[in-house]
N, C-alpha and C positions, 0 to 999 in steps of 0.2 A: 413555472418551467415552460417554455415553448420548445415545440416540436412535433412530434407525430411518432408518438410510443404508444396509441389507441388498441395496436394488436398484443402488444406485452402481455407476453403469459408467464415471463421469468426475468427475472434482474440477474444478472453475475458482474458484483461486484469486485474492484481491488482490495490489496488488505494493506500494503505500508503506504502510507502518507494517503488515504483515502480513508481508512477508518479509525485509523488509530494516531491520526493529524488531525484533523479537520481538513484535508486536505493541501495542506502545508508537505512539499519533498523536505523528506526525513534530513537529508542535509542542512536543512537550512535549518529545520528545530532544533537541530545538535547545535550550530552554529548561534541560535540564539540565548541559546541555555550558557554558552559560553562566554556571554556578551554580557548574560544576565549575573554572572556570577564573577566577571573582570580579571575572565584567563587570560593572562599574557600573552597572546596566541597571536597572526596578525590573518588576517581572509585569507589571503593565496594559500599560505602555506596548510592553515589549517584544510581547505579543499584537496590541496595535495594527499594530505594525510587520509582524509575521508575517502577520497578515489582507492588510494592503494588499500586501505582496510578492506574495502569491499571486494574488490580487486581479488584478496587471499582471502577473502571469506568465499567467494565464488567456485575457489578452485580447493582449495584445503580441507578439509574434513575436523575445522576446529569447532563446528557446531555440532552436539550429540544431539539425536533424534526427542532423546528425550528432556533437553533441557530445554526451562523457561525461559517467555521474553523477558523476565529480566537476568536470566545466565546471559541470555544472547546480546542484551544491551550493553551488560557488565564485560562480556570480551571485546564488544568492538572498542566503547570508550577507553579500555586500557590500551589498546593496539593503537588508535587515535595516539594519546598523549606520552604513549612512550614511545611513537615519532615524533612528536613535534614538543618535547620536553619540559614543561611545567610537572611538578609536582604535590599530593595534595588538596588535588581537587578532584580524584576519582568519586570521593564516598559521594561529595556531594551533587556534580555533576549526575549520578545514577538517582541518585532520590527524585531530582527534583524533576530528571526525563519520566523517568518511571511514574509517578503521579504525575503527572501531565496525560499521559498514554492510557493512565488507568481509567482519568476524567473523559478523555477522548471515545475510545471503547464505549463506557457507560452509556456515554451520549448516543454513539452509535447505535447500541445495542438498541435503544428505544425507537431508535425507526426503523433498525429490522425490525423487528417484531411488528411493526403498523404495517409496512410492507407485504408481511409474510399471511397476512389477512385477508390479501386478495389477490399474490402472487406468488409463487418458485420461484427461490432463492440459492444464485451458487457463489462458490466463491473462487474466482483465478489471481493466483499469487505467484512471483518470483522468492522462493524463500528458501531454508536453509535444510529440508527436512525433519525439521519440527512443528510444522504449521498445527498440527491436529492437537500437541501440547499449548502450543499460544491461544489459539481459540478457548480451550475449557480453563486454561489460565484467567481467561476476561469474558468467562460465561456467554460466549458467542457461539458454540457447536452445536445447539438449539436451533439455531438462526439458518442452517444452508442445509438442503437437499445434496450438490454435490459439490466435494472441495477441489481443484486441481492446482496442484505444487507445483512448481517447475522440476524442483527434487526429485521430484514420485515421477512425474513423468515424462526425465529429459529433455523438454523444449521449455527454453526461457522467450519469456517478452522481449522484442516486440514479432516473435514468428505467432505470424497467424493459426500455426495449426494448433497451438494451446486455446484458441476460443472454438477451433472447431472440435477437440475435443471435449470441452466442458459445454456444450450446446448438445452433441451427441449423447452426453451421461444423462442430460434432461431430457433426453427423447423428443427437442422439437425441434424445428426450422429456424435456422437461423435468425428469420424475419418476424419472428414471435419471442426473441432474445434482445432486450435491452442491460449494454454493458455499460458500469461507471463507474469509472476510474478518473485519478489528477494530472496522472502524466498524458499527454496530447499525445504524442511520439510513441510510448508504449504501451499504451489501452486504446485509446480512441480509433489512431489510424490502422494497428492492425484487425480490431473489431470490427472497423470501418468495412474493411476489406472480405473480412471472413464472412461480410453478410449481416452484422446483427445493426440493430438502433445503437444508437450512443450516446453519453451522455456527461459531459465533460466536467467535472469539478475544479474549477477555476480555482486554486487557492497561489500558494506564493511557489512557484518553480524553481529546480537547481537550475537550470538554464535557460535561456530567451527564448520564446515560443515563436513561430512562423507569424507574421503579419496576419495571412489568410490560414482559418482553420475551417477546409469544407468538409474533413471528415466528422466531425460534432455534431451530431443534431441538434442537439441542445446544449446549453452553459449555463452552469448553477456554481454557484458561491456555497452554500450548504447545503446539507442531505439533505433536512428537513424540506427544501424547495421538491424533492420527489415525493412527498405525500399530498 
């Protein structure tokens, strides 16, 4: 990994499409899972449907605090495909994301834990107000000193003031805060901004990245590239 993360006294990582992807946007693995399985479906339309799911997942109150990522996997893919109409391929659509996710995690899990050996660990997420159920779902709440939701605490990505408050939970300086997340746009450049390091996880994006990315300090293909 190049860059100048020498003063890191803490990581705050992403959590959809950064740990529980490989850093692959969640759309696109929904998207290939679909591809994998020869849903009827055709790209446009299925994005369409992905936008709006999220869309009323953002605003609606269709996720309980307390249910798991796979409740919460299992409402989006139904809302997905009953827009965009195939039938019969719920059950296995959810199996086959779900072990994927659970293989992804796992992997995760073993470089927090190398991480967390010689640094503070947090975790900032756009999510649905279940995050702290997801985490002990995939034996990750071991892994992070402090979590921040967008849920718990009204500012969604990409507003900077969600890294300055999980930089503040850690009690340090911004400039002693290295963040890593997949999305350019809503990790990197509002990190960028809040002050901390950065650290881009390159993997496959919902949409086309900027030619020039100066907010990155660095660009890694996998986690494992931070130990």
């Amino acid at each position: 990994m190049s860059g100048n993360t020498n003063r890191t006294r803490a990581y705050l990582f992403d959590y959809g499409g950064t740990l529980d992807t490989g850093g692959q946007h969640w759309g696109k693995t929904i998207w290939h899972a679909y591809r994998q399985l020869d849903i009827p479906v055709d790209e446009a339309a299925y994005r369409d449907a992905y936008v709006a799911t999220e869309r009323a997942l953002g605003s609606e109150p269709l996720i309980g605090s307390n249910d798991t990522f796979r409740q919460t996997l299992d409402v989006k893919l139904r809302m997905q495909l009953q827009q965009l109409g195939p039938i019969g391929y719920h059950a296995r659509l959810l199996e086959l994301l779900y072990e994927s996710t659970r293989r992804h995690t796992a992997h995760s899990r073993s470089i927090l834990m190398t991480l967390k050996e010689h640094a503070t660990l947090g975790l900032v997420s756009n999510f649905y107000g279940n995050l702290p159920v997801v985490l002990r779902e995939f034996g990750l709440s071991d892994c992070f000193s402090c979590v921040v939701e967008s849920a718990a605490v009204g500012v969604r990505k990409p507003d900077t003031r969600i890294f300055t408050i999980a930089v503040k939970q850690l009690g340090m300086s911004p400039g002693e805060v290295t963040v890593v997340g997949d999305s350019y746009a809503n990790d990197i450049v509002p990190a960028h901004a809040a002050g901390c390091h950065t650290v881009w996880l390159r993997g496959e994006p919902w949409s086309a990245v900027p030619a020039s990315t100066p907010a990155a300090d660095s660009v890694i293909q996998e986690l494992k590239e931070l130990l």
